[in-house]
N, C-alpha and C positions, 0 to 999 in steps of 0.2 A: 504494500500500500504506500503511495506517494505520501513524504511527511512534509511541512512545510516549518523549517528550525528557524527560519525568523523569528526574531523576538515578537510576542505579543503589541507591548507598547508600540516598538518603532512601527510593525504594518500599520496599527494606527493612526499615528503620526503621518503616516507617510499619504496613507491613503483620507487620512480626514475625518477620522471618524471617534468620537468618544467612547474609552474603553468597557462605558456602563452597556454599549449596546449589545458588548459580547458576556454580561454578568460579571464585569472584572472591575474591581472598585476602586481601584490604581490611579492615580491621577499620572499624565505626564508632565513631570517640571522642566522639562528643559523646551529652552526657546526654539522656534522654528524659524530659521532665517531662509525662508525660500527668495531667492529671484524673481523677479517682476518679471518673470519670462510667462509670455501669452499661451493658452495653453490649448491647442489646435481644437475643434471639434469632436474628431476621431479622438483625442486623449481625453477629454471629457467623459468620452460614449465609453470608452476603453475602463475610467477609474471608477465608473459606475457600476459595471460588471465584476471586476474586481473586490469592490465593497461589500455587492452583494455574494459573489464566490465565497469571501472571508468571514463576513458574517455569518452564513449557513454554514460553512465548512463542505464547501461543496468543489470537486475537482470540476475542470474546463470538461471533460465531455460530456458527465450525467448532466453537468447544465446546458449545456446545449442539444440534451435530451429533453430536457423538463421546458426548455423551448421551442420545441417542434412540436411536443406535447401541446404547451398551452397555445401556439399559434393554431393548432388544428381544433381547440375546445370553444365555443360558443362565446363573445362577448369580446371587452379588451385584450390585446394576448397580455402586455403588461403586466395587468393587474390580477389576470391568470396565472401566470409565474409568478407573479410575491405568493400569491394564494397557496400552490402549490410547495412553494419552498418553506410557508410558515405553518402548511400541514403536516411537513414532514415529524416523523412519530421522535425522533432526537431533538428536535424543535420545541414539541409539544410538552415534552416532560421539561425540558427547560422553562418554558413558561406557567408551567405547574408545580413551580419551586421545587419539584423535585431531585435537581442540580444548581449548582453554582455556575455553572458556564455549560455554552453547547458541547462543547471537548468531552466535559464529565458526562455530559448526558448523551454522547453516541457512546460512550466506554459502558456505561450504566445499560445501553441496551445489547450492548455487544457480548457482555458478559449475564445474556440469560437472566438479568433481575427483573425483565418490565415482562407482562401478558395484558394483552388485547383482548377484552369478552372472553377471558378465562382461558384464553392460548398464550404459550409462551411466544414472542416476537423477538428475534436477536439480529434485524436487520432497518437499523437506524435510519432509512428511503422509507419504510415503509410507506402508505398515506396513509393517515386515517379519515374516517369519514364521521359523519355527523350521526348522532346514538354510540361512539363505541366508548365502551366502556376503559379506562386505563389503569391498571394500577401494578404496584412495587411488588412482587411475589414474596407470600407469605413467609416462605423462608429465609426472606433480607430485610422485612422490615424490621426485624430486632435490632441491627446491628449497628455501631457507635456509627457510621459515616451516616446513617439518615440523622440521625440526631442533630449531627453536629451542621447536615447541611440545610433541615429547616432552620437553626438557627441564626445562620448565616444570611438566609434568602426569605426568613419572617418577616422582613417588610417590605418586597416586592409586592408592585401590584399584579395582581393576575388579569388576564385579562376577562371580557364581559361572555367571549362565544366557549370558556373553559367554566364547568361546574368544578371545584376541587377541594375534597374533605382532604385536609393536612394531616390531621391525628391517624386515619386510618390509610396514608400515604394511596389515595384512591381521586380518581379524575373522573367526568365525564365529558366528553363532545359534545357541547349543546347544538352550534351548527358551526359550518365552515367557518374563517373570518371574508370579515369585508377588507377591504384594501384602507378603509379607513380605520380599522382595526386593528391593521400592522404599524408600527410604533418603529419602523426602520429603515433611517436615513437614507435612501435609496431611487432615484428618479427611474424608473422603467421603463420609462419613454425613452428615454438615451440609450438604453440597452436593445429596447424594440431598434431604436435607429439602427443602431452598432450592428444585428444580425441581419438586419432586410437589405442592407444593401447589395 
């Protein structure tokens, strides 16, 4: 599996974005002296994809999968792709405070702890869809690392289209999000550019 050993902070630096979008509470202190250099269209459309590659944790070809995907589904393809990339089920428990970062939360499903309507799920793409039920399997929820990570992610908001009982480390999909839903800094019209041409 491709790993990407960039430092956390600096891709975001680099690329623009607050380390809070990826659950990381890190401030960066140091100054950014960029150049006044203009910064072509195409790198615009290019740093947008990028952002959003990083934030999801997603490699160049499943998203340019989940882009032909949402170009071929009914409506915006845009707002089709955020939809899809913030369905994804490593996504979902992130924003079910079930992790502290998406990282943790594809490990968490990689390593066999999450089940979907009472199947076990250990592939982090999965989607889910609206009714499914999510939660920590009965034999992880004891152990110190949930403890320690509601505690850490107790005052995150959840979002409105997530139901999510915390004590009994259990979720449900009320319905998809809207794109007005998604809470990440991301222009997908730059990206629609970036592929159609």
């Amino acid at each position: 599996m491709a790993v990407n050993r960039t430092p956390v902070l600096k891709r975001c630096r680099a690329l623009g974005i607050e380390p809070m979008y990826l659950g990381i509470d890190k401030k960066s202190t140091r100054n950014v002296n960029r150049s006044n250099k203009k910064v072509s269209e195409y790198g615009l459309q290019l740093r947008e994809k990028q952002k959003a590659k990083f934030i999801y944790g997603v490699l160049e070809q499943p998203f340019r999968n989940y882009y032909k995907k949402a170009d071929r589904m009914k409506g915006m393809t845009g707002e089709n792709l955020m939809i899809m990339l913030e369905s994804r089920l490593d996504n979902v428990i992130f924003r079910m405070t079930f992790a502290r970062t998406r990282r943790e939360a594809r490990q968490i499903v990689d390593h066999k702890q999450v089940s979907v309507n009472g199947k076990t799920v250990n592939i982090p793409s999965y989607q889910v869809k609206a009714g499914d039920v999510i939660e920590i399997r009965e034999k992880c929820k004891g152990s110190a690392r949930y403890k320690e990570i509601l505690e850490t992610t107790g005052g995150r908001l959840i979002p409105a289209w997530l139901d999510v009982d915390q004590e009994n480390l259990k979720g449900t999909v009320k319905s998809l999000p809207t794109r007005e839903e998604i809470d990440v800094p991301v222009d997908e019209m730059l990206i629609v550019e970036l592929y159609s041409k």
